[in-house]
C-alpha positions in Angstrom: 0.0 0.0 0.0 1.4 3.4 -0.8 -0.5 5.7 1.9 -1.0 4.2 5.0 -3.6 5.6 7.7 -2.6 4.8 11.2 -3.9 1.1 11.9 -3.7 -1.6 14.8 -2.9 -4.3 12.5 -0.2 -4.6 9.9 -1.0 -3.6 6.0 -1.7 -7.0 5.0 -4.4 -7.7 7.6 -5.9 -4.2 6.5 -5.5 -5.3 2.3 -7.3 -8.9 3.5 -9.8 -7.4 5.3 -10.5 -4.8 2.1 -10.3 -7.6 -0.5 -13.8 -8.9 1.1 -15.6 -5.8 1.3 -19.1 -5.7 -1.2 -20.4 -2.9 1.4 -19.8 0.3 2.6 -21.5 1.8 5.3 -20.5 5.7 6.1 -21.6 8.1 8.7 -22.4 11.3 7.2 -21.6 14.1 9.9 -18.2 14.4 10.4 -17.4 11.7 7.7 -18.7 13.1 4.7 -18.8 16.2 5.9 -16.5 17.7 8.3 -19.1 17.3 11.1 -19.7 21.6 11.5 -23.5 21.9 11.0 -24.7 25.1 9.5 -28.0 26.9 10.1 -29.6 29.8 8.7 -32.4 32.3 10.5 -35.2 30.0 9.4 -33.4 26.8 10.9 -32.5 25.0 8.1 -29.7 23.2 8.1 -26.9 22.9 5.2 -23.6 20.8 4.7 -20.4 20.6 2.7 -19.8 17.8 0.9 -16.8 16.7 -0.5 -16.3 16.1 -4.2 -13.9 13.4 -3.8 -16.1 11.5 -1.8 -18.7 11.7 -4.5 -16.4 10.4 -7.2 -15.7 7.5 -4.5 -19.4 6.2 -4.6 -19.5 6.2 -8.3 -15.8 4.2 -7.9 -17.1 2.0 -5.8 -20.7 1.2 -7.5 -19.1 0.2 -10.4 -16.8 -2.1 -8.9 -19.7 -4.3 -7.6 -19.6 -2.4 -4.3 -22.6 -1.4 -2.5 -22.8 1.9 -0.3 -25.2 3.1 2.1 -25.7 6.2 4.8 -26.3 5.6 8.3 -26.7 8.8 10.0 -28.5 10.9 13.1 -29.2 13.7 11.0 -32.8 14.5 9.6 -31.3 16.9 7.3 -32.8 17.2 3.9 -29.4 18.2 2.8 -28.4 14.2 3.3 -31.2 13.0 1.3 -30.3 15.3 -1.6 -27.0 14.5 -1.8 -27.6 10.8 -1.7 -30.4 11.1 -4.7 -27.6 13.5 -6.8 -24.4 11.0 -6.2 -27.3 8.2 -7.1 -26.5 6.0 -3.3 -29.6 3.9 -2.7 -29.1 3.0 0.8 -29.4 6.0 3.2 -30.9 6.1 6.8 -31.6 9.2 8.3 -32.7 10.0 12.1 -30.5 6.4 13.0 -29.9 6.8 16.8 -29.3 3.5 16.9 -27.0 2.6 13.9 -26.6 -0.7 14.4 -30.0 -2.0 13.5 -30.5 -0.3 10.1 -26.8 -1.7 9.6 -28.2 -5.5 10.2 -31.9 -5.3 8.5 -29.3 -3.9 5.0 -26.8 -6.3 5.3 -29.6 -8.7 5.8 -31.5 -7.4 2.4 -28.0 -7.4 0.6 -27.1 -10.7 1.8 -23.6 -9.8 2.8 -21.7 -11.2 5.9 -20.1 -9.0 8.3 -16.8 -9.4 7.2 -18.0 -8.6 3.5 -18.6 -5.2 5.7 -16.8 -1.8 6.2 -18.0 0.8 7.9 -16.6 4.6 8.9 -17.5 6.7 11.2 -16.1 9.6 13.7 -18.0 8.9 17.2 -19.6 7.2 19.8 -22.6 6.3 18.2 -21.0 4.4 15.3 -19.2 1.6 17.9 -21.8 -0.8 17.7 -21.2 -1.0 13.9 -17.3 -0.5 14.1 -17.5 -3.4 16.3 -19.7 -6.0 14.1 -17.8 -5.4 10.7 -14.9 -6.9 9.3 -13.2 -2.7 8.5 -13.9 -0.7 11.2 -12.5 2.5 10.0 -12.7 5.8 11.6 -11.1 9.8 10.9 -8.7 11.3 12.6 -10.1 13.4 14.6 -12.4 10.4 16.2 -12.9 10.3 19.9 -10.2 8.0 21.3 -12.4 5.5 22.2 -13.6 5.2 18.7 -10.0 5.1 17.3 -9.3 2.2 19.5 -11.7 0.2 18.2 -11.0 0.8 14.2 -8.8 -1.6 12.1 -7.9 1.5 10.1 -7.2 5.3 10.4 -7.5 8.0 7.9 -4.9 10.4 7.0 -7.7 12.8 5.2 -10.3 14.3 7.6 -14.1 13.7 7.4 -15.0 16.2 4.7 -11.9 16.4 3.1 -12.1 13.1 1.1 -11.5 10.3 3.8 -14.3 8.5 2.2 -12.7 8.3 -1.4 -9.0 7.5 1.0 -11.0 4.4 1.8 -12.4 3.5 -1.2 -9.2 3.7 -3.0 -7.8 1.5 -0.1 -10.7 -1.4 -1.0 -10.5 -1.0 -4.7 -6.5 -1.6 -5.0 -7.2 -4.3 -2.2 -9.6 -6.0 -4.7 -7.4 -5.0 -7.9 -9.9 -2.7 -9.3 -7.4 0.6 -8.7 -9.1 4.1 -9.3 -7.9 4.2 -12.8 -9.6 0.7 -13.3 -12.2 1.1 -11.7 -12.9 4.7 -13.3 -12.5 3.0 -17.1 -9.3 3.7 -18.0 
């Protein structure tokens, strides 16, 4: 691997572990975006997606890879930027992440170490802790970061989700350029 995030288990476990991924769930606050929450006199809310995380979905779909959102937020913002980058498994209002994590993996009939997941706090353990990638960002509670296979160099909102998704598309020898046509 050329770029390494900060992991508790050597680069081969992390490239065997990303060889059996077919899903990828993300957090969206503080993943996919960089977790600051904007809102305007009327109280609604906005968020600042990435680009390269975009391009990361559309990597990933067309290497075979499913993608999904599991997220607290009820913002309409999500839901929008889910229909534009064309993901078909989003969750909104999840308190409880792990069950909308089971009842997809369930309906996509993929095992959990056919799993990764990323996330940035406490309420994504449960999931971190079934999956065969826990991944987090780096600015994660510790707690969090103790319990992920795999570290990100980039920050949540500033492409960490297409960092991963590179990481499981050379694992499975689909490369970006590959995996983009080229």
């Amino acid at each position: 691997m050329e770029r390494v995030g900060r992991a508790t288990m050597s680069a081969g476990e992390i490239v065997d572990r990303a060889r059996r991924v077919r899903l990828l769930t993300c957090d969206v606050d503080g993943v996919l975006t960089d977790g600051r929450i904007y809102v305007d006199e009327r109280g609604r809310e906005s968020k600042a997606f990435h680009a390269l995380d975009g391009i990361a979905v559309g990597l990933l779909a067309r290497a075979g890879i499913a993608v999904g959102w599991i997220t607290g937020s009820t913002a309409q913002a999500v839901a929008h930027r889910a229909r534009q980058l064309g993901v078909p498994h989003v969750v909104q209002d999840a308190r409880d992440k792990l069950a909308p994590w089971l009842r997809l993996r369930g309906e996509l009939g993929v095992a959990a170490d056919e799993c990764a997941h990323i996330g940035d706090d406490l309420p994504d353990l449960p999931v971190l802790a079934a999956c065969g990638l826990a991944v987090c960002v780096p600015h994660a509670p510790a707690r969090v970061i103790a319990h992920a296979h795999y570290v990100t160099l980039r920050e949540g909102g500033c492409g960490a989700v297409r960092e991963l998704a590179d990481l499981i598309l050379d694992a499975q020898g689909h490369g970006a350029g590959q995996a983009a046509g080229r």
